[in-house]
NUKE-743532 format. One record per residue (C-alpha): residue in one letter; x, y, z. Coordinates in steps of 0.1 Angstrom, whole numbers, padded with zeros to 4 digits, always signed. Example, Ala and Ser with C-alpha at 12.3 -4.5 7.8 and 13.67 -1.06 7.14 Angstrom:
2
A+0123-0045+0078
S+0137-0011+0071
//
This chain:
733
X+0000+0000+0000
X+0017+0035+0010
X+0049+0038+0036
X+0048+0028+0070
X+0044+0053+0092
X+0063+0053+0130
X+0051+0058+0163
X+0017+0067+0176
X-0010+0084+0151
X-0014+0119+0156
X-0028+0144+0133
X-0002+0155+0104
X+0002+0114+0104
X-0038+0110+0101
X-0040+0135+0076
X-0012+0122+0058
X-0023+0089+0054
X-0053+0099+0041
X-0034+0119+0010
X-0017+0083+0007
X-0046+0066+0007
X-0066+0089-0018
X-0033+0092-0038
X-0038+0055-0041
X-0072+0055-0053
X-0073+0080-0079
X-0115+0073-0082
X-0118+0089-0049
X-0134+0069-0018
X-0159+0077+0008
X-0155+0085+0045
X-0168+0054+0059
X-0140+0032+0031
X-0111+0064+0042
X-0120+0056+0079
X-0117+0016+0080
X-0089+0018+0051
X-0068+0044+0068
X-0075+0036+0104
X-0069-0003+0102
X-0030+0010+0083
X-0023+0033+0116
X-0038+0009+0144
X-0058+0035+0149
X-0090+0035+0175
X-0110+0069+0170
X-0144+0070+0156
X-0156+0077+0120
X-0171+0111+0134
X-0137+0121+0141
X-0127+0113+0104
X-0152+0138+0092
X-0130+0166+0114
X-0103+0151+0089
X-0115+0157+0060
X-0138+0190+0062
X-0096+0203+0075
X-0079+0188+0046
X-0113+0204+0022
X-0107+0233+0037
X-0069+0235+0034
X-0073+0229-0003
X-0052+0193-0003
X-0087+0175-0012
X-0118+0179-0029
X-0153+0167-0018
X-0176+0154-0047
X-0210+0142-0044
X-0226+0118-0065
X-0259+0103-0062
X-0264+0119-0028
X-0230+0100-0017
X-0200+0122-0005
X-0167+0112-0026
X-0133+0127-0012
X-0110+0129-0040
X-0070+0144-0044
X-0068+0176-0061
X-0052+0172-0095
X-0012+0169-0089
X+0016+0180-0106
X+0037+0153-0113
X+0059+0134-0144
X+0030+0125-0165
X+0011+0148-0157
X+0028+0185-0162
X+0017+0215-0168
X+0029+0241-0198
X+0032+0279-0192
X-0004+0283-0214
X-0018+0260-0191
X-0007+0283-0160
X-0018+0312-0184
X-0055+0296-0188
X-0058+0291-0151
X-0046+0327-0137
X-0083+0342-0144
X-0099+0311-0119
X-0074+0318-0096
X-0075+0352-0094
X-0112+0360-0094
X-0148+0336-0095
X-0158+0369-0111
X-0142+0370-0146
X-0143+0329-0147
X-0178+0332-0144
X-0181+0357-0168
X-0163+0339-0194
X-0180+0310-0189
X-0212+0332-0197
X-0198+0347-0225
X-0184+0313-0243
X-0219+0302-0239
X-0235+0329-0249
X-0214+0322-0285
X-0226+0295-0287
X-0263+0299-0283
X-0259+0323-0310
X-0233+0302-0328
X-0258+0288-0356
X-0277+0324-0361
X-0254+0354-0356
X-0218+0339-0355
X-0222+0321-0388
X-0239+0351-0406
X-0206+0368-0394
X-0184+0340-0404
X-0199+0342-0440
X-0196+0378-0438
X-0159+0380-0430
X-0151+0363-0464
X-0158+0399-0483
X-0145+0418-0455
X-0108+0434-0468
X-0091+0430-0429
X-0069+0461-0434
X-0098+0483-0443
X-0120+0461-0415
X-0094+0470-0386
X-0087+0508-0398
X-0128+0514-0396
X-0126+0492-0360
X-0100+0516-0346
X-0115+0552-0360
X-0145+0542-0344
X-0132+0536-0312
X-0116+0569-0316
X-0147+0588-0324
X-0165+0573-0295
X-0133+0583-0271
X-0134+0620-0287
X-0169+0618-0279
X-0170+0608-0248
X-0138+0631-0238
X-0156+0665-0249
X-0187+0657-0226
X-0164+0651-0198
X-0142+0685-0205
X-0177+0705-0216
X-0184+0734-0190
X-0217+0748-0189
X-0219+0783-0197
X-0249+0796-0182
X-0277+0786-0157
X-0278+0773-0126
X-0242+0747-0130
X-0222+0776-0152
X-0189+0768-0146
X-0193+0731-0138
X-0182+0700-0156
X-0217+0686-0156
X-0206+0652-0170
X-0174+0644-0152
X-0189+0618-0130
X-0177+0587-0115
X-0196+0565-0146
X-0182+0583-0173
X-0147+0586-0160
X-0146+0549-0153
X-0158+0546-0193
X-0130+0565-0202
X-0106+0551-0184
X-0116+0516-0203
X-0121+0530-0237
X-0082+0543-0233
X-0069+0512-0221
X-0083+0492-0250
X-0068+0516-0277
X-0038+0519-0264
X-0036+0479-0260
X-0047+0477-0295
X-0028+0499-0310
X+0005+0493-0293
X+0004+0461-0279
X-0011+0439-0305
X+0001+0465-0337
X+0027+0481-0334
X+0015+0516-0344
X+0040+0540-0339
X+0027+0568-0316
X+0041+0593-0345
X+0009+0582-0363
X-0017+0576-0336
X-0008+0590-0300
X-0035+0580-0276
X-0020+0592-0238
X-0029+0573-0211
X-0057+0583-0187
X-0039+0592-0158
X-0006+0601-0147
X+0013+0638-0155
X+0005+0637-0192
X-0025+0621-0192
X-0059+0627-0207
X-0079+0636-0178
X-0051+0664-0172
X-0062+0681-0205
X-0039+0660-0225
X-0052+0658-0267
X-0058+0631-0290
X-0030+0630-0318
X-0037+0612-0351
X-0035+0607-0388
X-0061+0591-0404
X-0045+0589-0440
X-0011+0571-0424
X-0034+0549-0402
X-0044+0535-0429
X-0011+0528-0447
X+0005+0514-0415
X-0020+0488-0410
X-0019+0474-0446
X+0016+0465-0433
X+0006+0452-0401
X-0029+0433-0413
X-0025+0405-0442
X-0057+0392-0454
X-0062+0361-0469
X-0059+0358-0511
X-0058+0386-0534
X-0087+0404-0517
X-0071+0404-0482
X-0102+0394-0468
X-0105+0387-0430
X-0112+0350-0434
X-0104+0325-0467
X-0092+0296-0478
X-0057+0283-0479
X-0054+0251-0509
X-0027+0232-0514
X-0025+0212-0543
X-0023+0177-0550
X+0014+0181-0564
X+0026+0197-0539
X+0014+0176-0508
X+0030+0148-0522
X+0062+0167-0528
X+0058+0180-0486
X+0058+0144-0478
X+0085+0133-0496
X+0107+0163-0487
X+0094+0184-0455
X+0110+0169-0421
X+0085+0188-0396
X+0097+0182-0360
X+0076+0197-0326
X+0089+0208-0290
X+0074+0209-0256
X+0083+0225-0227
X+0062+0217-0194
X+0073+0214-0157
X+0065+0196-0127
X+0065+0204-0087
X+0071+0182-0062
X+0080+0185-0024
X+0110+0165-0016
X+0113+0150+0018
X+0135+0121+0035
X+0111+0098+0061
X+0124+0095+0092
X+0113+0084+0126
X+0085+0107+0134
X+0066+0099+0099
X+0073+0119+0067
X+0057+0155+0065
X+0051+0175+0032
X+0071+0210+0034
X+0066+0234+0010
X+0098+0251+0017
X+0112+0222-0005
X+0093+0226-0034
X+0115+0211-0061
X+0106+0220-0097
X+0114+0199-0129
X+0117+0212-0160
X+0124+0194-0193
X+0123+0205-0236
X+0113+0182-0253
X+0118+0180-0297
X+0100+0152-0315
X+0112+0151-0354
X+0089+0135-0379
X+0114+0127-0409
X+0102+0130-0448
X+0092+0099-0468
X+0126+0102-0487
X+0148+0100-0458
X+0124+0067-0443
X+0133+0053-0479
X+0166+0053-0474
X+0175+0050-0436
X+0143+0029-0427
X+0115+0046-0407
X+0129+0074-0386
X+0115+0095-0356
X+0141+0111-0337
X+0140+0123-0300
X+0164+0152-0288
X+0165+0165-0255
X+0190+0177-0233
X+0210+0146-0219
X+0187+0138-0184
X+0215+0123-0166
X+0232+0128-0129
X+0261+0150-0148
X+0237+0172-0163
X+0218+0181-0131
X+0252+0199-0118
X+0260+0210-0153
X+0256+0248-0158
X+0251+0244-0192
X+0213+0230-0186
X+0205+0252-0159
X+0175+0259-0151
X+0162+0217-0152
X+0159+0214-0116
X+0146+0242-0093
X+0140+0250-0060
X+0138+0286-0037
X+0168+0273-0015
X+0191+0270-0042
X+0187+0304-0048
X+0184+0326-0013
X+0192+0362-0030
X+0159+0360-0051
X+0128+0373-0036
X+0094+0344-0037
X+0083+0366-0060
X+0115+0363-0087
X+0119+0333-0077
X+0087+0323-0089
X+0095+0341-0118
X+0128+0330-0127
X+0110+0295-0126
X+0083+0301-0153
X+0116+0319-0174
X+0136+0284-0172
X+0107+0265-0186
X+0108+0287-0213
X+0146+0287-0219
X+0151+0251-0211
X+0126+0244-0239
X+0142+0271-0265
X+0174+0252-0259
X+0157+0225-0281
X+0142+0246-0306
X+0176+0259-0313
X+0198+0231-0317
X+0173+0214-0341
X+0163+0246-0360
X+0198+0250-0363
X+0214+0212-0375
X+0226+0208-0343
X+0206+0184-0325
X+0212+0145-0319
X+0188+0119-0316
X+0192+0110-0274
X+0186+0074-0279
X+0217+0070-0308
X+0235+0098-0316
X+0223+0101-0348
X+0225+0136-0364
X+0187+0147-0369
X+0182+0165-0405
X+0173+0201-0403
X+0136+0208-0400
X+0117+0224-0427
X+0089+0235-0401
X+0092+0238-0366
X+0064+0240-0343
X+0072+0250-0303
X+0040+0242-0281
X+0036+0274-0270
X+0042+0308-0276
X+0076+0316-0295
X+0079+0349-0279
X+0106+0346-0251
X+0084+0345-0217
X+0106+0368-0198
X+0114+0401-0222
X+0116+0429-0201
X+0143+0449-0202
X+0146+0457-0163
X+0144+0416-0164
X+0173+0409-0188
X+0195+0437-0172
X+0195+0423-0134
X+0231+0406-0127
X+0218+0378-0106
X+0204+0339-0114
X+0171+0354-0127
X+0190+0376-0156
X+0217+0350-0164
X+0182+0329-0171
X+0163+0358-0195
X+0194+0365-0209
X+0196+0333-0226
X+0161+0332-0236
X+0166+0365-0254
X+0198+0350-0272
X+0183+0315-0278
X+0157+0333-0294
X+0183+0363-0314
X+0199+0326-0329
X+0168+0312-0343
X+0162+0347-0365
X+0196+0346-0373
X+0190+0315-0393
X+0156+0332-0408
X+0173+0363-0420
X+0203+0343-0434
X+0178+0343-0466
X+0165+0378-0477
X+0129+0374-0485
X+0131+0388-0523
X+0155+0358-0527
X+0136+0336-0553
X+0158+0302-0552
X+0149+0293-0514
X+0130+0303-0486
X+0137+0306-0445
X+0129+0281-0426
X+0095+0285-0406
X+0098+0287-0367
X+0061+0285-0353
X+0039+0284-0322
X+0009+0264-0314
X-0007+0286-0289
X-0034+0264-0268
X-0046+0290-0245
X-0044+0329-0245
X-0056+0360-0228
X-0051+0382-0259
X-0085+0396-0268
X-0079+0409-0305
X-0096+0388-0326
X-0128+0383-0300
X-0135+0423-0298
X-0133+0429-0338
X-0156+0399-0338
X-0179+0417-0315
X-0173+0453-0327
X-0183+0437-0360
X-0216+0418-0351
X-0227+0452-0336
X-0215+0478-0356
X-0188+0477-0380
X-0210+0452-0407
X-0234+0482-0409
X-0208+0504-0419
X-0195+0482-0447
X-0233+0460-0455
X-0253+0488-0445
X-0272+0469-0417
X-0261+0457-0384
X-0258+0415-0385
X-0272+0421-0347
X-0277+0458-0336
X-0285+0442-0301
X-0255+0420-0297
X-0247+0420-0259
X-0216+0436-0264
X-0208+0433-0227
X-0221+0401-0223
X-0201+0386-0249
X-0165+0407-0247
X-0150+0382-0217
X-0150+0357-0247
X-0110+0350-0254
X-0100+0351-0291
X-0098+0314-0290
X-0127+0305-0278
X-0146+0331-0301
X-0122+0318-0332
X-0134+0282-0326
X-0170+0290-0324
X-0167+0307-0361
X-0148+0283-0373
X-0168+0254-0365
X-0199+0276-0382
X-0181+0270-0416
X-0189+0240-0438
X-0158+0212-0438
X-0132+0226-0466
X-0125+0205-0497
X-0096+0178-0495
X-0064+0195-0491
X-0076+0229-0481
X-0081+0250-0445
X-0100+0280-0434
X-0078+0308-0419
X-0075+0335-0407
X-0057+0373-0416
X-0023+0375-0401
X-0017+0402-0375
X+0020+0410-0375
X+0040+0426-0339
X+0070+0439-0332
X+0091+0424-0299
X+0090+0461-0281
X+0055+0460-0284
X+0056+0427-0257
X+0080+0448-0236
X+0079+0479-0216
X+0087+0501-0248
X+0056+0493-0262
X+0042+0527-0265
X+0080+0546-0269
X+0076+0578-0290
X+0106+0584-0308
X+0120+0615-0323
X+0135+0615-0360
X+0168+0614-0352
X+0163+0590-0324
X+0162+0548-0324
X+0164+0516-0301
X+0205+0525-0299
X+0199+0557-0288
X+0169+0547-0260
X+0195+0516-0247
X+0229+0538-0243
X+0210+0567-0228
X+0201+0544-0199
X+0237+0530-0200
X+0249+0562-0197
X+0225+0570-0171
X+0233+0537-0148
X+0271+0548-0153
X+0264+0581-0140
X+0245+0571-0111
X+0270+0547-0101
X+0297+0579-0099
X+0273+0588-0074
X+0258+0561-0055
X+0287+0533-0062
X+0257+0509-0066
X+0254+0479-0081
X+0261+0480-0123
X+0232+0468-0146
X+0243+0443-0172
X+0241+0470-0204
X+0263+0493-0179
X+0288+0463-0174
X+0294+0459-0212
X+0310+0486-0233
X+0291+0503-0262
X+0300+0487-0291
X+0289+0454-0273
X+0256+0470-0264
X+0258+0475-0299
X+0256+0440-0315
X+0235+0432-0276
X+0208+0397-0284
X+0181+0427-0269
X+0190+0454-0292
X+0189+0430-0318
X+0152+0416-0312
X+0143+0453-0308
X+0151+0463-0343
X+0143+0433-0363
X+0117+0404-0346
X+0087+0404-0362
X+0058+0378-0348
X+0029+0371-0371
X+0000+0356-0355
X-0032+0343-0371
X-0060+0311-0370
X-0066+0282-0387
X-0099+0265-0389
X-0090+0225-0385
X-0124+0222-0360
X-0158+0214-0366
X-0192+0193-0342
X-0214+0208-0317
X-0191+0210-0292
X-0160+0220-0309
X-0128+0211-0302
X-0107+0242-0292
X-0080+0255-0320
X-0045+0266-0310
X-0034+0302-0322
X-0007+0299-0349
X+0023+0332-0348
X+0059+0324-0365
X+0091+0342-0364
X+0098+0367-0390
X+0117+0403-0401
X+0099+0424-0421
X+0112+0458-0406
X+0125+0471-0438
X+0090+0465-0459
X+0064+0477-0432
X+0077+0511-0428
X+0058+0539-0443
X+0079+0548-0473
X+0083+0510-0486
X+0065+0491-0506
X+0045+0467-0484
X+0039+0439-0515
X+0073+0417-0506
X+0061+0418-0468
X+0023+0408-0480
X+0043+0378-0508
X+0063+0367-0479
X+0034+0362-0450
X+0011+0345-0474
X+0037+0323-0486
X+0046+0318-0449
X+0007+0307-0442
X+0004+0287-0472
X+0035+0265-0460
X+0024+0263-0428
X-0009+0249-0438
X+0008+0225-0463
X+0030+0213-0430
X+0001+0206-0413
X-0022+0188-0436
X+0016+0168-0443
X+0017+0160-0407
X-0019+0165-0396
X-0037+0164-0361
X-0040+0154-0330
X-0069+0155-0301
X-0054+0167-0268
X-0067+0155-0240
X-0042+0158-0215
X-0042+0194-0202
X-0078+0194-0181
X-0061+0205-0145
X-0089+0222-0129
X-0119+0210-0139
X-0132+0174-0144
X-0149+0183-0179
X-0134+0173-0209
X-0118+0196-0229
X-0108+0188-0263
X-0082+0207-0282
X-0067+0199-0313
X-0031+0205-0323
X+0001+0191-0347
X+0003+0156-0343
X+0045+0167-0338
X+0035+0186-0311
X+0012+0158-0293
X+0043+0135-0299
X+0067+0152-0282
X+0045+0159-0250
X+0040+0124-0250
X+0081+0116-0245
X+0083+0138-0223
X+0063+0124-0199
X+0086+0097-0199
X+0118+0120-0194
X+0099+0142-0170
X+0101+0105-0148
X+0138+0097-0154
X+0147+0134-0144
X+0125+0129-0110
X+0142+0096-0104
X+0179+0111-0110
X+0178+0140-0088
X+0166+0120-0062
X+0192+0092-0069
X+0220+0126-0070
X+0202+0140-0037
X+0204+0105-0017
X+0244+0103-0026
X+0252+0137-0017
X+0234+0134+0018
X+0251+0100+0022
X+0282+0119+0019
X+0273+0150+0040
X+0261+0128+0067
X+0292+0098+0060
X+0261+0069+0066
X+0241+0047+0038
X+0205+0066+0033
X+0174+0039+0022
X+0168+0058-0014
X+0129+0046-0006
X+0130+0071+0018
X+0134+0101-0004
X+0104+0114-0021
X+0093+0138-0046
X+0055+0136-0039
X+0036+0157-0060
X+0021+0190-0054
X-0013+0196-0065
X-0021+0222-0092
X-0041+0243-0077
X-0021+0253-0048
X+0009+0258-0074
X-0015+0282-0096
X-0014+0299-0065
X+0020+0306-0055
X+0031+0314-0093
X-0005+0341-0086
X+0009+0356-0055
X+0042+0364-0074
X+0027+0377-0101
X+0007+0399-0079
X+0036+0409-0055
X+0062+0423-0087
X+0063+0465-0090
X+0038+0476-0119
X+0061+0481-0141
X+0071+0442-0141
X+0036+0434-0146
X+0039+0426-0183
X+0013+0413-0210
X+0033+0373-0213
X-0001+0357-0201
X-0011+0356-0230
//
């Protein structure tokens, strides 16, 4: 059964045989089985009554659940974090919003629903409707509306009466409409900015409060003529229309010519938490002062029918080498975590700096194989470059900050790989200038299973309500709940139209236009202003020079830009992704049934900076994200899908999502390395304490016992809660 347990019962022992036992029984048990079960283990005497205090503690404390089923109470364990069952940064991502507030879960729960009691009606006479809508025309009309209604809305707040009993009053600057205004700018400037990548030289929405603000008297600065230019280099639409939605064929020809030639390999990155403890003779006690954390990259390659011809049926593995030497290896750092390993951080960068080496640990991967580097783990065999590579994930780094990437501690040496892991991989795509008409750049993508952007969702919306009357002349719903319906995430609201849309023909998918971002608009220079004579060079150096001068003063401690000289910050992995990463972001419509399984976002890695400005020519950018889409759909009908149901942590429905079969595959192995990681930092752990303590230690009495999800959710919460403002960036996305 579980470990024997010393000496006489008391209540951490009770209540810790009771986790064993319902760790043991997965289907949950009742009290009256967790009484005699539990009790008869410990020699126990107290009554079943007692057992009930048990439990309603252990409820209460969060370490199990109480279901009830047919009028029969069922005590369950909470969902655990361990080996083969992990959890990716988009699954922390998806569970934030139920962790931080009932409130907004419930109200996306009634706006998902509401989409789909509409779904058959409204959402497909949308969906149908979106095929004729141009996307960069669609998204200028979105934004000058939204600026209208601001404009609006600011000159009743700032109006004065001018006679009667109020002259000299601001008779609408009330509580309501300040709140309004406050949301209204917050939205624009997130769309704008954030999601992009308009330059404040052509639309300058200040922010609400603050010195400059709006509600200070600040104005509105915008050109409606260069608005429209920038964002037919930001929007792509599908085919030679552009339209918002389309379809994406492939031909016959060339399917067969992806198979025989397209290797396509897939990554995952996930983690696991565990509390690691050594039994002694007063009974083994979880502390959660020794939460270890595992993290592991995994790349599954899928070779082409040409090399299976001649080699025999290949799928390679590559990962980093999960042995004892590794664990102390600082070239993998960042596989095996825990808070007393490193005392300087704060919980709350340590928590960070955790959720950065899941990221980093898994770009390792991505690199080496997008770069002809990578081995197979199992032979040695050198793995053929990929044609497409798709992360699970987002391929933004996670941790992209500059006051992040700067620090001279554990948690910068972490985000500063990241950031050059990442500066490596567009290296390789910008070895091959896009005119270039013999070849074309590999594709590095993302299969993005869970996102708080909300982009697509509020066009959707705006659209339903408003915008079709201004290109069709009539609303498709003038009533359309609006506020209801907004707490929808583009995902959700993407599958839902999707799933309205008849099956494509053989060979073909629906998708969506691309939206294209640059990597300051994911950082805290997403809404810099820059002069003429100014760029990213100049912004970096002057706070170089500004560091160096307050250490003449204060003899503090140096930042890393301050530490380097400047023509290193020159050629600097940061100042590179400022100036040329592009991210390009968009949907495909592989989904369809009543309910329908959930669709990943799609974004790959591109540089486009010298065709999306407003002098240039925008046609080769437009050429080269088309050609992009269309080989990323042919990589996907060659490798085709998988249903995921494996990443269901906090609720007991069943939640289907589809993505790459690639993808699927490499999760899968890594459930296996996730185990032989576990089992070699405890074997490592058992010989060093040996040593320290010079006396053989039973290795059955370490353990890593798993730490259930929801209490995890919660720490990673509390440290995103607990970082300054300024650190509270837009990565859950």
């Amino acid at each position: 059964m579980y470990s024997e347990a010393f000496g006489k019962a008391d209540v951490p022992k009770r209540e810790a045989a009771i986790i064993q036992f319902l760790r043991e029984n997965p289907e949950g048990a009742t009290a009256s089985n967790i009484h005699q079960e539990v009790s008869k283990h410990l020699g126990d005497t107290i009554s079943r009554p007692a057992y009930y205090k048990l439990l309603e503690r252990l409820v209460a404390a969060g370490k199990i659940e109480q279901a009830k089923e047919g009028g029969t109470r069922r005590y369950l364990l909470l969902p655990q974090l361990h080996a083969t069952s992990r959890l990716t940064l988009d699954d922390v991502y998806e569970m934030l919003p139920f962790v931080q507030s009932s409130e907004a879960m419930a109200r996306a729960i009634e706006a998902h629903q509401y989409f789909l009691e509409h779904r058959d009606t409204v959402v497909r006479e949308a969906a149908h409707a979106l095929f004729e809508e141009p996307a960069p025309n669609l998204f200028y009309l979105w934004i000058r509306n939204l600026i209208e209604l601001l404009e609006a809305d600011l000159k009743s707040y700032r109006y004065v009466e001018k006679k009667g009993s109020y002259t000299g009053q601001a008779v609408f600057a009330d509580n309501s409409l300040e709140r309004r205004l406050q949301s209204q700018c917050d939205t624009l400037r997130d769309l704008l900015y954030r999601q992009l990548s308009i330059p404040r030289s052509i639309v300058d929405i200040p922010e609400w409060n603050g010195l400059h603000g709006l509600k200070q008297g600040e104005q509105l600065g915008y050109d409606w003529d260069n608005l429209k230019i920038i964002l037919e280099k930001r929007v792509f639409g599908v085919g030679e229309k552009q339209t918002v939605l389309g379809l994406v064929t492939v031909t016959p020809q060339a399917l067969a010519k992806a198979k025989q030639e397209y290797v396509i390999s897939g990554s995952d990155g996930s983690f696991h938490a565990g509390t690691l403890g050594i039994r002694t003779a007063k009974g083994y006690i979880e502390d959660e002062s020794f939460v270890v954390t595992f993290n592991n990259g995994v790349a599954y390659v899928r070779s082409s029918e040409r090399i299976n011809q001649q080699k025999g049926q290949k799928k390679f593995i590559h990962s980093a080498p999960v042995t004892r030497q590794t664990l102390d290896d600082p070239a993998y750092k960042g596989m095996v975590l825990a808070p007393f390993m490193f005392p300087s951080l704060t919980d709350s960068e340590y928590e960070h700096m955790a959720r950065a080496a899941t990221d980093v640990v898994q770009m390792r991967v991505d690199d080496e194989v997008f770069n002809g580097k990578a081995r197979d783990i199992i032979t040695g065999e050198q793995i053929s470059t990929p044609r497409i590579h798709i992360r699970d994930g987002t391929i933004t780094p996670q941790e992209r900050y500059f006051s992040h990437y700067y620090r001279m501690d554990s948690y910068g040496d972490i985000v500063r790989e990241g950031i050059a892991r990442s500066r490596s991989i567009l290296e390789r795509i910008r070895a091959i200038p896009i005119e270039n008409s013999r070849s074309k750049p590999q594709i590095y993508a993302g299969s993005v299973k869970s996102t708080q952007n909300r982009l697509f969702c509020r066009l959707l919306n705006w659209y339903i309500a408003q915008g079709s009357k201004l290109t069709r002349g009539e609303a498709i719903a003038a009533n359309w709940d609006i506020s209801r319906a907004s707490y929808i995430s583009d995902i959700d609201a993407m599958t839902a139209l999707f799933a309205t849309i008849p099956s494509p023909p053989q060979g073909s998918l629906w998708v969506s236009c691309v939206v294209l971002r640059q990597f300051a608009s994911l950082t805290e220079f997403f809404d810099t202003k820059f002069s003429q004579k100014n760029d990213w060079f100049d912004l970096l150096l002057a706070r170089r020079n500004k560091a160096l001068d307050e250490y003449e003063k204060y003899r503090n401690t140096l930042p890393y830009h301050a530490l380097i000289s400047e023509d290193e910050l020159a050629n600097d992995s940061y100042l590179y992704l400022l100036e040329n990463a592009d991210y390009a972001s968009f949907y495909i419509g592989h989904t369809a049934g009543n309910p329908a399984p959930k669709i990943p976002r799609y974004e790959f890695l591109c540089s486009l900076r010298p065709y999306i400005s407003l002098e240039n020519n925008s046609k080769p950018a437009l050429d080269y994200v088309q050609s992009a889409v269309q080989e990323l759909v042919t990589g996907l009908l060659t490798c085709e899908f998988q249903l995921d149901r494996d990443h269901n942590y906090m609720s007991h429905l069943n939640i289907v999502k589809i993505i790459p079969s690639v993808v699927y595959q490499a999760h899968e192995f890594a459930k296996s390395l996730g185990k032989k990681l576990e089992r070699d930092f405890k074997s490592t752990v058992v010989r060093r304490l040996a040593q320290r303590r010079n006396q053989p230690i039973n290795e059955g009495d370490v353990d890593v016992n798993p730490m259930n999800v929801t209490r995890y959710v919660q720490r990673f919460n509390v440290a995103q809660q607990a970082l300054p403002p300024s650190e509270q960036n837009d990565s859950m996305r």
